[in-house]
N, C-alpha and C positions, 0 to 999 in steps of 0.2 A: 193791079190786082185789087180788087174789092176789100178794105181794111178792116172789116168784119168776118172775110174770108181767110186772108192774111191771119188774124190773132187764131183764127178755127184750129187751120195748117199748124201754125207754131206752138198751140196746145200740143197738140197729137203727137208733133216731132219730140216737144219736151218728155211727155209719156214713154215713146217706144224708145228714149233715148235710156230714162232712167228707169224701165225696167229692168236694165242690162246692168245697172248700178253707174251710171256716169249724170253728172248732174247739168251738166251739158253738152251739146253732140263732140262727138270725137271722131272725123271722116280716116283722118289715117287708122283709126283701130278696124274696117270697115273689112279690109281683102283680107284677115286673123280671122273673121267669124266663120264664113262658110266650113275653113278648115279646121275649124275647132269642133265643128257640127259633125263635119265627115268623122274626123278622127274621133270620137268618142258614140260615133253610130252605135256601134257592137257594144258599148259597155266600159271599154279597156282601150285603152291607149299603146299603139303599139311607138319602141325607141326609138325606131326611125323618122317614126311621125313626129315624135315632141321635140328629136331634137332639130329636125327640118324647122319646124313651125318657129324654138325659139332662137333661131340663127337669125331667120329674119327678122322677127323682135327685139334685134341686136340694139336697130339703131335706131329703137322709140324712146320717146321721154321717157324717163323714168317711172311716172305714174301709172304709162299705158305698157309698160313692158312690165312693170309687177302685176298688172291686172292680167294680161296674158300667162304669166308665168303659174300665179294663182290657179288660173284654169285648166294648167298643164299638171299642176300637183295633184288634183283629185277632180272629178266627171264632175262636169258646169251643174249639173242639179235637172231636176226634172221638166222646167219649163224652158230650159235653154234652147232646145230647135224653135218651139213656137216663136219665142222672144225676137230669133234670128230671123225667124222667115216672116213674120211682120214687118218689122224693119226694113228688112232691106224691098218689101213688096210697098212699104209705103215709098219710099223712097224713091223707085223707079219707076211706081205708077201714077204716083201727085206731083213731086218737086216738077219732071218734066213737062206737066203741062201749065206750068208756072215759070218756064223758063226766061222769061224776057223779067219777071222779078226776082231772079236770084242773083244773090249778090254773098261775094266770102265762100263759107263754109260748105252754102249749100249748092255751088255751082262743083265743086270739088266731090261733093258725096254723090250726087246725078253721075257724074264721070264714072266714078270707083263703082257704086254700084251698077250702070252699065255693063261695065265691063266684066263683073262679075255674073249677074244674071244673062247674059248672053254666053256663058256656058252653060246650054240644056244640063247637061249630066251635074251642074252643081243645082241648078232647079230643083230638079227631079228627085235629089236625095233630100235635099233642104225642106220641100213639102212630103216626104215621104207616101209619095202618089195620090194627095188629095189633089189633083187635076182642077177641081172645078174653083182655089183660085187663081189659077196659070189663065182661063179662059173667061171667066169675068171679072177681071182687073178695070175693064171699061166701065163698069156697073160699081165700082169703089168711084169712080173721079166724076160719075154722073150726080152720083149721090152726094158727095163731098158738093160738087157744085151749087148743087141746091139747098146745102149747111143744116142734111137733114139728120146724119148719122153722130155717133157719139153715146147713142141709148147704149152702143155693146161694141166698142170699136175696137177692138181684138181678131186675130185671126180667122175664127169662123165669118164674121160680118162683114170683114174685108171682102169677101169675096161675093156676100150676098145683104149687099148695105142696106135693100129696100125690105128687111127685115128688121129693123133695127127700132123703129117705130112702136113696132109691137112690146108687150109684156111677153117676156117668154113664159112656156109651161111645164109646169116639172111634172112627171109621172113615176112611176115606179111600180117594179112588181117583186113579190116578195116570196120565194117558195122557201118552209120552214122544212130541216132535215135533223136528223136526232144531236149529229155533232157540229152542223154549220147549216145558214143562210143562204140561199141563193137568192143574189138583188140583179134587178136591171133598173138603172137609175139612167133616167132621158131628159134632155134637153130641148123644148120643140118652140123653133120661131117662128110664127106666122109671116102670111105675107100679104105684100095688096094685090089687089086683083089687075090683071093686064088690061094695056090697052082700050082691047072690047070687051070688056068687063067679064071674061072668065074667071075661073078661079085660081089663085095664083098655090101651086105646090108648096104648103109647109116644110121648112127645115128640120130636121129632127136628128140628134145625136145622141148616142147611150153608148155607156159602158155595163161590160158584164162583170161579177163580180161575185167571190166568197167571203162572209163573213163568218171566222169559225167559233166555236164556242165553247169554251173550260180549256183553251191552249194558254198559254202564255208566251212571250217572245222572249228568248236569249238578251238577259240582265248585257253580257255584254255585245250582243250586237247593236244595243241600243246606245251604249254608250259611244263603242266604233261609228256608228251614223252620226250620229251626233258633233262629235269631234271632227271626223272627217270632212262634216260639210258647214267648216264655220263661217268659209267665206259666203254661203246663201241667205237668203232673209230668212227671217226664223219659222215663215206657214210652211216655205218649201224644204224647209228639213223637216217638219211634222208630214208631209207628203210622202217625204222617203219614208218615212218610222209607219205612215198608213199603209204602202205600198208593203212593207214587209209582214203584217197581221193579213193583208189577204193571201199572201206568200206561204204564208203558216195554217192554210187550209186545204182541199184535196183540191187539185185544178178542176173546175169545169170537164166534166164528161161530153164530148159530141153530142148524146141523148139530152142533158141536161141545158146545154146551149140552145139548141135548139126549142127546148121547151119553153126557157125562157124570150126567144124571139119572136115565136109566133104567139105566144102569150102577148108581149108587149106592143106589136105590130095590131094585134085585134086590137089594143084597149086604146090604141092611137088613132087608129082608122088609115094607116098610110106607113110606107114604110121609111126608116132609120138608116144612119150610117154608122157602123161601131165604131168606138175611139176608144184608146183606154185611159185607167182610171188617171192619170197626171194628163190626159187633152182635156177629159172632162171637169177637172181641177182647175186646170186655166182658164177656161171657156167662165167657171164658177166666179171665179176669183173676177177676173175681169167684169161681168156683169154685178156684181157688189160694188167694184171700185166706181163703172160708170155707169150704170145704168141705176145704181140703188136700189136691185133687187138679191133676193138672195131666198132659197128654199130648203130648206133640211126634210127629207124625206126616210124616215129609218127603216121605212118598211108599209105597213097597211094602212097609215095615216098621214096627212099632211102635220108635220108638228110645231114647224116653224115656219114662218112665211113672212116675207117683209116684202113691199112693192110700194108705186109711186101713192099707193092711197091709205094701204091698210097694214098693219102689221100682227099680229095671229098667233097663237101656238091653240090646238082644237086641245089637247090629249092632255088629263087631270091625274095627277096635279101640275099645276103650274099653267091651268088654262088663262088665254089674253088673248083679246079684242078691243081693239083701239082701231082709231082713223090714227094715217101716217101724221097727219098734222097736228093730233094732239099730244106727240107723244113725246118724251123727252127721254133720252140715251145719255148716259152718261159711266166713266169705268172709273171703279173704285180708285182713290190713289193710294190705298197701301192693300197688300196681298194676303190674301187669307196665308197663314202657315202652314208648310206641307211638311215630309219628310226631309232632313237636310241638302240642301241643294238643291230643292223644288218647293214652289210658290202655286197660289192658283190666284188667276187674274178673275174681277168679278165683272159682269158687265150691267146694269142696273136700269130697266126700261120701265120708266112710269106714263101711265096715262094721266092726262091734264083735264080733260073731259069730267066735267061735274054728274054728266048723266053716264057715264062708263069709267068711273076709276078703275084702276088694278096697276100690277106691278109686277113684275117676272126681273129673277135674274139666275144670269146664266153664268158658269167659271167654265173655265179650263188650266190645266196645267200651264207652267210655264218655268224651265232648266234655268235656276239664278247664275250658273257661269258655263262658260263653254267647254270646260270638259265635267261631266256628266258626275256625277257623285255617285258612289255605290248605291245610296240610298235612294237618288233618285228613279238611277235606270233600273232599282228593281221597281219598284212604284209603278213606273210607266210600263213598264213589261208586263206586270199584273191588269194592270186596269185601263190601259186603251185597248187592248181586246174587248173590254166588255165595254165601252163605250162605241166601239166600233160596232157592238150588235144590234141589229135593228128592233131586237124584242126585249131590250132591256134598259133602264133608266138609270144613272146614277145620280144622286144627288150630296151634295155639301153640304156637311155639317160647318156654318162658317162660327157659329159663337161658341162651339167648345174650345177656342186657341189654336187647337191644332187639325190637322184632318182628319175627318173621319165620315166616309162614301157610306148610304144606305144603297141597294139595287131594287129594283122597283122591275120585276120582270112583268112582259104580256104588257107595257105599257100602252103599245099600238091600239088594244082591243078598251080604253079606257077612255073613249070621248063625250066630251060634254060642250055643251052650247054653251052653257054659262060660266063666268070665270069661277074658279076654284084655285085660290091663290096655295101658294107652297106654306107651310109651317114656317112662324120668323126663326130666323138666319139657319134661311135653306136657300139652296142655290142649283140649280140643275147644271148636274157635269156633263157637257158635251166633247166631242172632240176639237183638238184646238183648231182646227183647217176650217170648222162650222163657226168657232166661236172667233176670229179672224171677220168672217165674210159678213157677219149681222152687226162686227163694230164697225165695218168699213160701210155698208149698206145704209147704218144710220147714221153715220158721219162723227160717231164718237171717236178722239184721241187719243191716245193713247202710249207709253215708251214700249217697243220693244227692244230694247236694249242696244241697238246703234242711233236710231236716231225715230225722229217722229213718226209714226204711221196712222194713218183713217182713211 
């Protein structure tokens, strides 16, 4: 195998290894996943299932049978199918055409996953009928071969690598209603052109969604989420806590869907696959980690924009323009002061540029221990709703001591060319799932409280 090839493969296997949280591969934890995926489809776990599942995690090391066990105590978190069905698609579509180089570990997980992906019906629950990567698996090991992919090596690009090349595009459409938002926020990867130089069909992916306004969420369901999901990293607990503020709005009406698709469809020129909001969270996430892109769209404006050249916010205050390569990212080390048992992390982007200074920085909340303080989950129960709204701004008071949010509503409608830096020690409050993807996009460090992340 090609030793350049070689280190590509044993990236990628490192990655899909530890997004499952294992710090290097573990082939016997391999035949637990698919069932972990089946048995938590619906939501709930039913007895027969966990206690089937942990009979035979009887006779794992200790390390890997707590980590099963952990998953049988409360739902793996919102990115676990993706996680799984990566995995095991990398697995049984790379390793094997590398077979005469595998050696240990990885001649054992070729096996295991065989045998596993040659049950159709664990396939087919496992991708939850996106088909199209069961059928171009061959278009991942073409592209691997050529050591072209990596820009977005995640689930969706697995199956369509010769996308990967590209910047993706974010769009979004925004319908405003008296008590909530209607968003469609899309994903769109280009492609190259075939062959004989037609033009190759753009990928495009969105979610629908409500964002509602003057609700607040239940002080303790936020606490209950919180707790319950301590064994996940801490974006995809803030995932769960997003997924319940669109929960707390009126679902999408037929009429309303609709409008929102064919609206978005026009403004795309091509149509979409829907996904919902945690496919399109990983899809996100993923292109920050690898591609070092990342877009925050809250509604009528692009507001944040980070890519391989530029990095952006249009909407004033806290306008910034910078080339990517003058800019320097860096997160505060100590925490603004919230209400007892919440923190806000700052994250601090300067440009270096003599002809374009400026400076932006952005906070988000952050639970100092894992079970949630009264004081916090009322905090976040009040105010990631309104950070969650696309027509409202909050901002940090960071040098009064303690915190204190100004709202800056209709911010969307407030664009300016030129920078117009925020008030000193002000900080723009975003939600933490955005403010995650633009430290990970810029490759600042940072503790989230188990261990290193950027």
């Amino acid at each position: 195998m090609n030793p350049s090839r070689s280190a590509l493969l044993a990236a990628i296997d490192r990655r899909v290894w530890r997004d499952l949280g294992f710090a290097e591969p573990e082939p016997t934890i391999l035949k637990f996943l698919p069932m972990l995926v089946v048995a938590w489809a619906d939501g709930a776990i039913k007895e027969g299932e966990r206690d089937r599942i942990a009979e035979r995690a009887a006779g794992l090391e200790k390390p890997l049978k707590e980590w099963v066990e952990k998953r049988l105590e409360a739902p793996p978190g919102p990115y676990f199918r993706f996680q799984v069905a990566h995995l095991l698609t990398f697995l049984a579509s790379v390793w094997p055409a590398e077979r005469a180089g595998q050696t240990g570990w990885q001649v054992e997980a070729d096996r295991w996953a065989d045998d596993i992906i040659a049950e159709a019906g664990w396939l087919r629950r496992l991708f939850g009928g996106v088909s199209a990567e069961q059928r171009e698996l061959a278009d991942l090991r073409k592209v691997l071969a050529e050591g072209e992919i990596l820009a977005s090596d995640r689930i969706w690009a697995l199956a369509r690598g010769s996308h990967a090349a590209f910047a993706p595009r974010h769009t979004a459409v925004l319908q405003e209603e008296p008590e909530q938002c209607l968003q469609a926020l899309s994903i769109t990867l280009e492609a190259e052109a075939g062959p004989g130089g037609e033009p190759a069909e753009p990928v495009a992916v969105a979610a629908l969604s409500v964002a509602p306004r003057d609700v607040d969420l239940d002080p303790k369901r936020v606490a209950e989420l919180w707790g319950n999901y301590s064994h996940l990293r801490e974006n995809e607990r803030w995932i769960l806590l997003a997924q319940e503020v669109s929960r707390s709005g009126r679902p999408l009406t037929p009429r309303q869907r609709q409008e929102l698709t064919t609206t978005l469809t026009k403004r795309l020129g091509h149509s979409f696959d829907e996904v919902n909001f945690a496919e399109l969270a990983y899809l996100e996430d993923a292109l920050a980690a690898d591609a070092h892109w990342m877009s925050w769209l809250p509604g009528k404006l692009e507001e944040l924009h980070i890519d391989r050249e530029r990095v952006s916010r249009k909407q004033a205050p806290g306008t910034f323009h910078a080339h990517r390569s003058d800019v320097v990212a860096q997160v505060d080390g100590k925490l603004v002061n919230g209400p007892r048992g919440l923190g806000f992390r700052v994250l601090d982007i300067q440009s270096r540029s003599p002809d374009a200074p400026g400076r932006l920085r952005i906070a988000s909340p952050v639970f100092l221990q894992e079970t949630a303080t009264v004081e916090a989950a009322d905090w976040v129960a009040r105010y990631l709703p309104d950070m969650c709204d696309p027509c409202n701004q909050l901002v940090l008071d960071e040098a009064a001591g303690t915190w204190m949010a100004e709202v800056h509503s209709h911010c969307p409608e407030k664009e300016s060319a030129q920078p117009e830096p925020l008030a000193p020690g002000r900080a723009l409050l975003v939600p933490p799932w955005v403010w995650f993807r633009a430290a990970t996009a810029l490759g600042a460090w940072f503790f989230a409280g188990k261990r290193k992340s950027g």
